[in-house]
KOLTI-121500 format. One record per residue: x, y, z of N, C-alpha, C in turn; residue number from 0. Coordinates in steps of 0.2 Angstrom, whole numbers, always signed. Example, Ala and Ser with C-alpha at 12.3 -4.5 7.8 and 13.67 -1.06 7.14 Angstrom:
% KOLTI-121500
[[+66, -28, +39], [+62, -22, +39], [+66, -16, +39], 0]
[[+64, -11, +35], [+68, -5, +36], [+64, +0, +39], 1]
//
This chain:
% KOLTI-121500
[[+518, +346, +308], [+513, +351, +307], [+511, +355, +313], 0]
[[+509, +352, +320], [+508, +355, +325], [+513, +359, +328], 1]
[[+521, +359, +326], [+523, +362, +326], [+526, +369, +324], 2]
[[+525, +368, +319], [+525, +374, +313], [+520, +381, +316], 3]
[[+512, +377, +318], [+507, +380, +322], [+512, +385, +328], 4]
[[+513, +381, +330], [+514, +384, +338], [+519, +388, +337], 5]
[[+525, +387, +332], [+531, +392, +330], [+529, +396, +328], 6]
[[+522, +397, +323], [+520, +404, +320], [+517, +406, +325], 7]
[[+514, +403, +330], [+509, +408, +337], [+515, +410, +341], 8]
[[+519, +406, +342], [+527, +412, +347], [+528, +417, +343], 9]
[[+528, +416, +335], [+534, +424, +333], [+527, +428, +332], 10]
[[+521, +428, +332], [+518, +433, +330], [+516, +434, +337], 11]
[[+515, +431, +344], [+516, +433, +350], [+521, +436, +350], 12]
[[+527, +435, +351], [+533, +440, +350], [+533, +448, +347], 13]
[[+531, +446, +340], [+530, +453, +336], [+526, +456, +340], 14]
[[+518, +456, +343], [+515, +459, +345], [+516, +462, +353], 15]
[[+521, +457, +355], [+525, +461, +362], [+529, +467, +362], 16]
[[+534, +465, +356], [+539, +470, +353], [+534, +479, +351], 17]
[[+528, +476, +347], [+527, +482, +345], [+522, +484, +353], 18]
[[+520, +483, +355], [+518, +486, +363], [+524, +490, +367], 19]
[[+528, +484, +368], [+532, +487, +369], [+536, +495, +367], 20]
[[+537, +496, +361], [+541, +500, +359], [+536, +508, +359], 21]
[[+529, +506, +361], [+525, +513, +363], [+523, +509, +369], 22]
[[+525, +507, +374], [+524, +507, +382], [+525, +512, +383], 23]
[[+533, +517, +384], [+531, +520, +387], [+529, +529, +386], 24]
[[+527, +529, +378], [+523, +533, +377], [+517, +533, +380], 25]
[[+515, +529, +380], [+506, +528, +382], [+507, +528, +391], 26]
[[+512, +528, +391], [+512, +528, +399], [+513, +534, +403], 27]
[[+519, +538, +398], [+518, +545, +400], [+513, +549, +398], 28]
[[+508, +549, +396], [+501, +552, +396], [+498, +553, +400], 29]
[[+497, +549, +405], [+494, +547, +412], [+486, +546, +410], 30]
[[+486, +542, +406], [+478, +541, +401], [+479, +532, +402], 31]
[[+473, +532, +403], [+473, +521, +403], [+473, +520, +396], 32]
[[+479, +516, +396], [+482, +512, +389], [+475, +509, +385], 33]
[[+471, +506, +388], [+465, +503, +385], [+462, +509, +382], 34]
[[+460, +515, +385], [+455, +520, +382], [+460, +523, +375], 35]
[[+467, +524, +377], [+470, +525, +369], [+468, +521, +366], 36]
[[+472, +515, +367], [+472, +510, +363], [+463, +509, +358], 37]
[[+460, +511, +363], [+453, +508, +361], [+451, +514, +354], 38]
[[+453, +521, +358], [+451, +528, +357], [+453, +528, +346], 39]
[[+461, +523, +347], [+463, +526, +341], [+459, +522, +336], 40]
[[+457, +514, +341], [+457, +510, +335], [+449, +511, +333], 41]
[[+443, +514, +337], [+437, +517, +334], [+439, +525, +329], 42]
[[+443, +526, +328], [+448, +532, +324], [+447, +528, +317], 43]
[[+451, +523, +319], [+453, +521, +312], [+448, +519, +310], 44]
[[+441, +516, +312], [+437, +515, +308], [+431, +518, +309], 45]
[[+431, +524, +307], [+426, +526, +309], [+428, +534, +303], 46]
[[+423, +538, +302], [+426, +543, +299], [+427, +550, +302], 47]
[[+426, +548, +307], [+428, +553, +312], [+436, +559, +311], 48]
[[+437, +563, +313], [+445, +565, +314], [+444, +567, +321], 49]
[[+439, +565, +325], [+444, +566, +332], [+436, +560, +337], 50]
[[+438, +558, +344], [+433, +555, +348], [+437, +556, +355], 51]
[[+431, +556, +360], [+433, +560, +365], [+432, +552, +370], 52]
[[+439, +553, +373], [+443, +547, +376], [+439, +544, +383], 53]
[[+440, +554, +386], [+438, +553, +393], [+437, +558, +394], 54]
[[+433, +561, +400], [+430, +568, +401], [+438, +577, +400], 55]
[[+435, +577, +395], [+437, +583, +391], [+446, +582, +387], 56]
[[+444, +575, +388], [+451, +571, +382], [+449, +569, +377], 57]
[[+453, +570, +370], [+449, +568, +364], [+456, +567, +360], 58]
[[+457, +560, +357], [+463, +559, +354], [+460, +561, +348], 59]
[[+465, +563, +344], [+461, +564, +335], [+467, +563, +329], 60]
[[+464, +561, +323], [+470, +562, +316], [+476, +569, +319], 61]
[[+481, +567, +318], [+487, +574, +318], [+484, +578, +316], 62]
[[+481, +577, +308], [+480, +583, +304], [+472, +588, +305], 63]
[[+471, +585, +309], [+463, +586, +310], [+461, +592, +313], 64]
[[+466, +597, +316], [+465, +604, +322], [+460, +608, +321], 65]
[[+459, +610, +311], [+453, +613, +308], [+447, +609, +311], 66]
[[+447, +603, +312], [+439, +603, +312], [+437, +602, +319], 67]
[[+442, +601, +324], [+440, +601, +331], [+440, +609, +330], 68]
[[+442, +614, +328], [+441, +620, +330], [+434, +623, +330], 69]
[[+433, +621, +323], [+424, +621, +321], [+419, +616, +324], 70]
[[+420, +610, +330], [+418, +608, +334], [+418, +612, +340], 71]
[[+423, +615, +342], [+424, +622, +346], [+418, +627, +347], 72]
[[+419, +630, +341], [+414, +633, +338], [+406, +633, +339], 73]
[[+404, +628, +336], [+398, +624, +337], [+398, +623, +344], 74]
[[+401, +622, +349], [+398, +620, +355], [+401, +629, +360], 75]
[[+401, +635, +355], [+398, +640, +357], [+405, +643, +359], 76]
[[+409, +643, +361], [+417, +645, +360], [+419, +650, +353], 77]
[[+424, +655, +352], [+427, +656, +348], [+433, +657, +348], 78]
[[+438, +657, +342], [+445, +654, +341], [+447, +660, +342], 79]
[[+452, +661, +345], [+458, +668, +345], [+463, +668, +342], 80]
[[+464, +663, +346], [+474, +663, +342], [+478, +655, +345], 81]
[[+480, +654, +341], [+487, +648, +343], [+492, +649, +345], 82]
[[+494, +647, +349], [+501, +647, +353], [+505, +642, +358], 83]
[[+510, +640, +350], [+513, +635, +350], [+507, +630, +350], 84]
[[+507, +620, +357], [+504, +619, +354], [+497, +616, +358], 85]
[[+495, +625, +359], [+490, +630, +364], [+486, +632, +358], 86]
[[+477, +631, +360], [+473, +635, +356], [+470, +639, +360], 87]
[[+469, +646, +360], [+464, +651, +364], [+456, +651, +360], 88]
[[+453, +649, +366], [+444, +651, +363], [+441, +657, +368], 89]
[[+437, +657, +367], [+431, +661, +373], [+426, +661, +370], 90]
[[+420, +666, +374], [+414, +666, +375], [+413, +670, +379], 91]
[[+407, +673, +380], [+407, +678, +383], [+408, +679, +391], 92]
[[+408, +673, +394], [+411, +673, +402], [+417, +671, +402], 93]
[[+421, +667, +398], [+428, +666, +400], [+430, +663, +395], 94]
[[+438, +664, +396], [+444, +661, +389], [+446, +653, +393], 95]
[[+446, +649, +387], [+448, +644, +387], [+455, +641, +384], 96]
[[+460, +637, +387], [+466, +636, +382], [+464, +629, +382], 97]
[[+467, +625, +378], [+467, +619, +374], [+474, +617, +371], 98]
[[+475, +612, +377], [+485, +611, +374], [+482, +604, +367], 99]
[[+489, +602, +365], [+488, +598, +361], [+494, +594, +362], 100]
[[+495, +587, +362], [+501, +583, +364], [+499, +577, +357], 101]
[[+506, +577, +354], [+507, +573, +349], [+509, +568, +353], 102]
[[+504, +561, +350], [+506, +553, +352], [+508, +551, +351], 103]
[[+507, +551, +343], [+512, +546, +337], [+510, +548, +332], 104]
[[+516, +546, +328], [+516, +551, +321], [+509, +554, +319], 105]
[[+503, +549, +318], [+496, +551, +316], [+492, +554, +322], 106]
[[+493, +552, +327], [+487, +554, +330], [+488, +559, +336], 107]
[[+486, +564, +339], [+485, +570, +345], [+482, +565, +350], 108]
[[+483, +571, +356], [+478, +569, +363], [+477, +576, +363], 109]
[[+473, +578, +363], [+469, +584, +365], [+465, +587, +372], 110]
[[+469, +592, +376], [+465, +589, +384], [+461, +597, +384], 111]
[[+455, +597, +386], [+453, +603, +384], [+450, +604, +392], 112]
[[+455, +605, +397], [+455, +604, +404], [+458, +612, +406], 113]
//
């Protein structure tokens, strides 16, 4: 019986290696601490959110989410001009702001608004 235990705690240790692994080294070309995504997506998934901000002026969010961070934009006094590629132009009345977007994984964005 004690057996059986420990073989299901190797392969599900295993699986959970394997799937780290196979977004290593996504998460590592970011130059973002893998805890804060990791942390970033998984208050995403529960939460109703479609975007939460990681680290100063980084904000992972749902893929499909770009309307409501734009109207997040908005609200904190910026307006939207134009898109370009996958660049967003804002301003205000002293300066233009651009906002790149980098796709993580299928669902979710890293947003640097640097």
């Amino acid at each position: 019986m004690k057996k059986k235990h420990i073989i299901r705690l190797v392969l599900i240790v295993i699986a959970i290696m394997i799937f780290a692994m196979s977004y290593k080294l996504v998460m590592i070309s970011e130059g973002e601490s893998t805890v804060k995504l990791v942390s970033g997506i998984v208050k995403l998934s529960f939460s109703k959110k479609d975007y939460i901000e990681i680290s100063k002026e980084k904000y992972i969010a749902k893929s499909d989410s770009m309307d409501e961070f734009i109207q997040y934009m908005e609200e904190s006094g910026w307006t939207f001009k134009e898109q370009l590629g996958s660049g967003y132009v804002f301003y205000n009345e002293e300066k233009t702001k651009t906002i790149s977007t980098r796709k993580f994984t299928k669902k979710y964005l890293i947003i640097s608004t640097e």
